[in-house]
C-alpha positions in Angstrom: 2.7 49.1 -36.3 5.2 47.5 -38.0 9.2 47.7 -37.0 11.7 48.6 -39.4 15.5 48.6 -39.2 17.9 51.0 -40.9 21.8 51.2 -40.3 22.8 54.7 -39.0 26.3 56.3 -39.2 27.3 58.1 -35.6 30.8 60.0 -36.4 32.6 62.5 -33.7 33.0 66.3 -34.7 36.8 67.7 -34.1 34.8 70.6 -32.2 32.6 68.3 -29.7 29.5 66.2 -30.2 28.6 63.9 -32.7 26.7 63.8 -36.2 24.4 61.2 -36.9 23.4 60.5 -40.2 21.0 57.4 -41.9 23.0 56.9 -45.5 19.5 55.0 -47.1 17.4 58.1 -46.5 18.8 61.6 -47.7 18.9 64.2 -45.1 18.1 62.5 -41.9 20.6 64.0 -40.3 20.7 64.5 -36.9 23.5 65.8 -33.7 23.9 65.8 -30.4 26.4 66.6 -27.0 27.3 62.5 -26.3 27.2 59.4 -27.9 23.6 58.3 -26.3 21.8 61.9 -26.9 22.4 61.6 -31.4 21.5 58.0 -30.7 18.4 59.3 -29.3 18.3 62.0 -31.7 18.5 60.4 -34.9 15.9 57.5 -33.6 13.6 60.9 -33.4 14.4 62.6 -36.2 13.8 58.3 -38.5 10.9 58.3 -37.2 9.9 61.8 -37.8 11.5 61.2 -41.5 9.1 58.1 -42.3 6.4 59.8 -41.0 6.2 62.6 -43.0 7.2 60.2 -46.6 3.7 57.8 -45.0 1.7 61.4 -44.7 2.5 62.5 -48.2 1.9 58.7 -49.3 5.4 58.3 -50.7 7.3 54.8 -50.6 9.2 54.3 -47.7 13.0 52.8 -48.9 13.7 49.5 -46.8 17.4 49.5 -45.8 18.7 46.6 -47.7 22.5 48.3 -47.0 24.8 45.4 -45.6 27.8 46.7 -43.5 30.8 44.6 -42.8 34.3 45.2 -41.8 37.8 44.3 -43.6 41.1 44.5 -43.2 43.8 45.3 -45.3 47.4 45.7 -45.6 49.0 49.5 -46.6 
């Protein structure tokens, strides 16, 4: 089994909950009631994602995505 590592994206929704969403691979989306249940949620629905591109023998993208943070001046 081998372990991969992709960044995810966890942003609050104005009516409660959060969206969680894995920018390298289109629609793995995922949701959840707290912060630690979409965390869960979206590990379940990578997995699930990867899964299914290895059953239907299609490349699996490796997340090359860097992420930093800057600041600027407005």
């Amino acid at each position: 089994m081998e372990h991969l590592f992709y960044k995810i994206v966890i942003e609050p929704q104005p009516e409660g909950g959060f969206t969680a969403f894995v920018p390298k691979l289109p629609g793995c989306v995922s949701e959840g009631e707290t912060y630690a249940e979409t965390l869960d949620n979206i590990k379940e629905a990578l997995e699930l994602y990867l899964e299914t591109l290895r059953d239907r023998h299609r490349k699996i993208v490796i997340d090359d995505t860097h992420i930093t943070e800057v600041c600027v001046e407005v």
